[in-house]
C-alpha positions as a printed NumPy array, in Angstrom:
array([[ 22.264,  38.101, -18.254],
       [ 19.53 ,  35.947, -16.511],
       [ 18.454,  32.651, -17.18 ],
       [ 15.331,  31.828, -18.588],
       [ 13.785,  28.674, -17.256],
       [ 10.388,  27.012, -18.733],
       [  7.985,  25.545, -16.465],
       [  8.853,  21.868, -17.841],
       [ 12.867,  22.748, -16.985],
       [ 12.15 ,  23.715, -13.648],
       [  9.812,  20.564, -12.986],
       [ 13.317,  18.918, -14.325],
       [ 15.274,  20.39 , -12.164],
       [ 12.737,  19.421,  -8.979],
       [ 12.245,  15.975, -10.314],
       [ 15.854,  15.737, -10.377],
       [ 15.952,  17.23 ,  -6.709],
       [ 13.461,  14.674,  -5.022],
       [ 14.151,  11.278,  -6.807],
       [ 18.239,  11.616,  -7.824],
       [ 19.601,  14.928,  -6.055],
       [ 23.193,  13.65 ,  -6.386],
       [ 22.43 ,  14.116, -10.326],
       [ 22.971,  17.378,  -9.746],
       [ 25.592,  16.947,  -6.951],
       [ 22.578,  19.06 ,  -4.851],
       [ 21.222,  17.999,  -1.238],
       [ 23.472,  15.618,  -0.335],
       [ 22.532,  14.962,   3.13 ],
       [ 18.571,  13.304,   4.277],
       [ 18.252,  16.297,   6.104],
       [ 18.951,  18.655,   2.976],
       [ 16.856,  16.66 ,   1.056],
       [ 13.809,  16.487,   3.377],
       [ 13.662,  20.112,   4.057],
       [ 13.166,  20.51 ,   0.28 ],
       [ 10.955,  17.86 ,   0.14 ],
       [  9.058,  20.131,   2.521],
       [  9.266,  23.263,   1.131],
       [  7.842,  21.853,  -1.975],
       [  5.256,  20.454,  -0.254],
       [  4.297,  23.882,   1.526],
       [  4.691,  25.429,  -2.031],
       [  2.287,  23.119,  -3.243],
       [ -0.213,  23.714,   0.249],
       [  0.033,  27.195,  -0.449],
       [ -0.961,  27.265,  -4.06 ],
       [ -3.465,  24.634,  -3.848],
       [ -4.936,  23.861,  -0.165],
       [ -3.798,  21.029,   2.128],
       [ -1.675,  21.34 ,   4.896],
       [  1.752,  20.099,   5.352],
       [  2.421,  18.462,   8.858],
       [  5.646,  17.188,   8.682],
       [  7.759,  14.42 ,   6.81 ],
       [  8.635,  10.851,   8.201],
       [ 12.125,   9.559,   7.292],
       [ 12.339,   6.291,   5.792],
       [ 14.383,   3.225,   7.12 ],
       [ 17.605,   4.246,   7.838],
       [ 19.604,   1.13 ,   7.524],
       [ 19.407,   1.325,   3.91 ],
       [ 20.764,   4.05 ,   1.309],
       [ 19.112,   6.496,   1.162],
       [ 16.279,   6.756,  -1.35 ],
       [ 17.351,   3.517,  -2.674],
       [ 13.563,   1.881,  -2.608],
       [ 10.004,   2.894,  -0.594],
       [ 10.999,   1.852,   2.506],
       [ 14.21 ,   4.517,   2.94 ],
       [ 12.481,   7.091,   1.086],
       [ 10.943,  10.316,   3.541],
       [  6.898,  10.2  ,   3.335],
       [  5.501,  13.597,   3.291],
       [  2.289,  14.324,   5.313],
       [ -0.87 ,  16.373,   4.012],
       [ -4.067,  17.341,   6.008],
       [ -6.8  ,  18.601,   4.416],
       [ -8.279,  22.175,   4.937],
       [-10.399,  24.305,   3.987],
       [ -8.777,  25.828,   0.735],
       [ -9.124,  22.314,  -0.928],
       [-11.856,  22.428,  -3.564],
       [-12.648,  18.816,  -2.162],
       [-11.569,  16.018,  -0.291],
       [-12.477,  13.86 ,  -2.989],
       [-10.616,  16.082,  -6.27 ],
       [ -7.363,  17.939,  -5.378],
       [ -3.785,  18.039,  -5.923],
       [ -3.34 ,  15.518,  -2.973],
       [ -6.304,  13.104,  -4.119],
       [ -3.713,  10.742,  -6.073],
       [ -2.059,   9.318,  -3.283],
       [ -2.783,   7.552,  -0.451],
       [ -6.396,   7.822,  -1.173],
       [ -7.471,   6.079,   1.907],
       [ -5.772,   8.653,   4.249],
       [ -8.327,  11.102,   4.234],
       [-11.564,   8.391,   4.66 ],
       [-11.974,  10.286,   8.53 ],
       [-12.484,  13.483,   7.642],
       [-15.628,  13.237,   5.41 ],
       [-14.452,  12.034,   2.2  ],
       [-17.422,  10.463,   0.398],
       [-15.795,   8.853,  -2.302],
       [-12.412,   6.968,  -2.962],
       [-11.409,   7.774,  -7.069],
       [-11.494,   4.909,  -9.021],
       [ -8.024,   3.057,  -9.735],
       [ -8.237,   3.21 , -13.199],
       [ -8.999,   6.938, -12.967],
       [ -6.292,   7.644, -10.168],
       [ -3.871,   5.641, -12.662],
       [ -4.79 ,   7.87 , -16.147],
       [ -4.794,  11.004, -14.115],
       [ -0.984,  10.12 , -12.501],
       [  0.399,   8.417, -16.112],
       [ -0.997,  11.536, -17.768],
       [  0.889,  13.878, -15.349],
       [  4.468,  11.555, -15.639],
       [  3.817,  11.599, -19.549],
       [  4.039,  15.796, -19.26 ],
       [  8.281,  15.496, -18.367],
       [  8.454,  12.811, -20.968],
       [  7.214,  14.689, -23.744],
       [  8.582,  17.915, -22.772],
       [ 11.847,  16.724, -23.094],
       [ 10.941,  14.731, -26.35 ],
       [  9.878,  17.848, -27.326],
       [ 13.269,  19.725, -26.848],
       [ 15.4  ,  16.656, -27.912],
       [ 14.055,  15.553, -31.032],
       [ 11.923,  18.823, -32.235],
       [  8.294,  17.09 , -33.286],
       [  5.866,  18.118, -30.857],
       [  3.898,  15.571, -29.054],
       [  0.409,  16.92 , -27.785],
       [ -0.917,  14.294, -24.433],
       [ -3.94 ,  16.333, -23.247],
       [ -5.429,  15.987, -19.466],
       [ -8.893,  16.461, -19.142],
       [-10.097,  19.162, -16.768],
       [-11.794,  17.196, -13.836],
       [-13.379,  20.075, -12.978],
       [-15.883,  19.577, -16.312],
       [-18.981,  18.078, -15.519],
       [-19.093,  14.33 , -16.716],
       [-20.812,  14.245, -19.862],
       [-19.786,  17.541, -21.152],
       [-18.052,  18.439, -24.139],
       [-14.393,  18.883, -23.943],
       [-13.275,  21.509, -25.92 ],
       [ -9.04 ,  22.31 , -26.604],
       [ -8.356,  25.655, -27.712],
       [ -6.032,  23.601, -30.881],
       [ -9.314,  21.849, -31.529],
       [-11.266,  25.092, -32.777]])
């Protein structure tokens, strides 16, 4: 028999790979980890635009992924998959990286913030979800819906 794993198990299981691997005794070398790290990445590229141009390890005199400065940086470039420069999978993070090639606009903190605590909130609630039973519903708003417009949620009709 197979095993049947749901989308918020396997983002478990990668969350557990790139912020704790030796959780699940998995990748325990930097260069184990950062090839994942890049496959990921290219996963991601593929799927959703962006190119992946290589990782940067962190400082190596201190443990390994033990605080920002010994943890591997992934880079992205954009290309021309990306539905913008401005709103992508990428347009979270280091927002001022991609200032030279055209981006107009820098997202506002606040929204950058709601956008990123609404993703984290998704592995929180799934596994609320499974451990307790009551289902807890945190919606994310489409960006891709004009400002203005209604939002409409299939559960709201």
């Amino acid at each position: 028999m197979t095993k049947q794993i749901l989308p918020n198990e396997l983002a478990e299981i990668v969350t557990g790979l790139l912020i704790k691997p030796e959780l699940l005794g998995e990748l325990d070398s930097r260069e184990a980890h950062q090839a994942f790290m890049l496959d990921i990445g290219r996963v991601i590229a593929d799927h959703c635009g962006g190119r992946v141009n290589g990782i940067t390890d962190g400082d190596v005199a201190k443990p390994y992924l033990s605080d920002i400065e010994c943890t591997p940086t992934l880079h992205i470039e954009p290309d021309d998959r990306l539905p913008s420069t401005e709103r992508n999978v990428w347009s979270n993070y280091h927002v001022e990286a991609w200032a030279d090639e055209g981006q107009e606009t820098i997202l506002d903190r606040a929204i950058r913030n709601s956008d990123r605590a609404a993703l984290q909130t998704l592995l929180i609630v799934a596994a609320q979800k499974e451990s307790v039973g009551a289902p807890v519903i945190k919606r994310m708003t489409d960006w891709r819906i004009p400002e203005g417009e209604p939002v409409c949620h299939e559960a709201d009709s």
